[in-house]
C-alpha positions, 0 to 999 in steps of 0.5 A, spaced: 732 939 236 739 938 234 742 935 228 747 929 228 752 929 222 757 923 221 762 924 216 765 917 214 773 919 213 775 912 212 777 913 204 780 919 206 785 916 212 786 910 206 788 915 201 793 919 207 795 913 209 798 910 202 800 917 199 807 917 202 809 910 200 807 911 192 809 918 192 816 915 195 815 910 189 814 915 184 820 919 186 825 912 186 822 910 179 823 917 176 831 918 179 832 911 176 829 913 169 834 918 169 839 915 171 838 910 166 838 915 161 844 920 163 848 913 163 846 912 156 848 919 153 854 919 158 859 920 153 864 914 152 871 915 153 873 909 158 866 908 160 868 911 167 863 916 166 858 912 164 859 907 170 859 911 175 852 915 174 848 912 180 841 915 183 840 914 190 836 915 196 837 921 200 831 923 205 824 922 204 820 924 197 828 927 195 834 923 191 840 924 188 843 923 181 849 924 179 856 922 176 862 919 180 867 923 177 871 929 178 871 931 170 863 929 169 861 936 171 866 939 164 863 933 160 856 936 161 858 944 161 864 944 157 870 948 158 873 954 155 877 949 151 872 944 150 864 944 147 860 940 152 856 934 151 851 934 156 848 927 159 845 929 165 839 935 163 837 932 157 836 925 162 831 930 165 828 934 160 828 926 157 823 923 164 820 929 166 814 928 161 813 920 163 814 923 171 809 928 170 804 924 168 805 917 173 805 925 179 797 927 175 795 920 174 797 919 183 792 926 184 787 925 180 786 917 184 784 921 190 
């Protein structure tokens, strides 16, 4: 006599399928969340730093943000002649709470 097990993997193929797309959701609203947030502690002179901080696609699960001037990155690291104002780590220290919590919230839905 021979055992017949049938596992139904219908759940678990609907969780594979939908991973990739919120996953590519949850990257997005965290590259936005920190370009927002750079763009506001961005220091101000004629606001050409602040304009030109953008989030942008990349590849699948990877986006760029980043600022358009050449001068952002003495803005952030300051120079042996200037103190630094950093805009950019801060942003990320400021949305990476928020980004872990949506990426738990995302694993324990499986």
């Amino acid at each position: 006599m021979s055992a017949v097990v049938r596992l139904d993997t219908r759940v678990l193929d609907a969780i594979i399928a939908a991973m990739p797309q919120k996953a590519e959701e949850l990257v997005a609203a965290g590259a936005e969340a920190v370009q927002g947030r750079a763009a506001a502690k961005a220091p101000v002179d004629t606001g050409a730093l602040r304009n030109s901080i953008s989030a942008g696609f990349f590849r699948s699960l990877l986006w760029h943000v980043g600022d358009g001037v050449e001068y952002g990155i003495y803005q952030e690291l300051g120079t042996s002649r200037m103190a630094a104002q950093p805009f950019m780590v801060p942003a990320v220290e400021w949305a990476r709470p928020e980004y872990n919590k949506s990426w738990r919230k995302l694993f324990e839905a499986l």
